[in-house]
N, C-alpha and C positions, 0 to 999 in steps of 0.2 A: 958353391957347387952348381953346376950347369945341369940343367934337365933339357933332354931332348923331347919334341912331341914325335908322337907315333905317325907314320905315315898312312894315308889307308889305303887298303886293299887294292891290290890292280889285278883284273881279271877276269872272264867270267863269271863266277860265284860272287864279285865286290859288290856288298852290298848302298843302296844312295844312304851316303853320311849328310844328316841329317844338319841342320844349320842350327847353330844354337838362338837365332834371331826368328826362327820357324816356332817356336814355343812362348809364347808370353804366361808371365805369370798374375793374376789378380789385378796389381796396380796395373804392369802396362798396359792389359786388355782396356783396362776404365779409361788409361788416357789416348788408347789408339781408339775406343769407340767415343771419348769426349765425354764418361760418365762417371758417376760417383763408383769406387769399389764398391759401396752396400747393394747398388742396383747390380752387378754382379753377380753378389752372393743370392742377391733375391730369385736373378734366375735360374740359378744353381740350384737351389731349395725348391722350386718351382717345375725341373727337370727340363727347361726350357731353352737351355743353350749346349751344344757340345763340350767335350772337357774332358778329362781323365784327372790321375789324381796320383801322385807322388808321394810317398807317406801319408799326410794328413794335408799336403797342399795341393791345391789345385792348378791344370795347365792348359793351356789352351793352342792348339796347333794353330795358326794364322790363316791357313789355307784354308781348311776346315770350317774357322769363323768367318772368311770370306763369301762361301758357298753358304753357308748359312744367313747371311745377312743379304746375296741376293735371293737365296728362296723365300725370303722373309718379306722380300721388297712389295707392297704392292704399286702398280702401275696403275696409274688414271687416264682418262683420257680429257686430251686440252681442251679449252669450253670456247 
């Protein structure tokens, strides 16, 4: 049996579909920030990183943890 995918919206009211590569979930945040999962979860308990939450798991928009990680950044200055 053949399924087709739905195509989306064309038109004014279309709303932006969303990329499924736009969401990470726990692991890949750990390995796109190069960190353990627990350091994750620590910030999550700590109410320290952006996220929402899908049932009982957690998600992370990429863009979202991008602007967060340069607000985050601090700058020095060279000596």
């Amino acid at each position: 049996m053949a399924y087709e995918r739905s195509k989306p919206k064309q038109g004014r009211g279309a709303e932006k579909e969303v990329q499924t590569d736009d969401i990470l979930t726990v692991p890949m945040l750990a390995r796109y920030l190069r960190c353990h999962p627990s350091t994750i979860y620590r910030l999550l308990k700590g109410k320290e990183i952006p996220a929402f939450k899908i049932g009982s798991d957690w998600r992370f928009q990429k863009s979202v943890i991008e602007n967060w990680l340069r607000k985050g950044t601090i700058h020095t200055a060279a000596r």
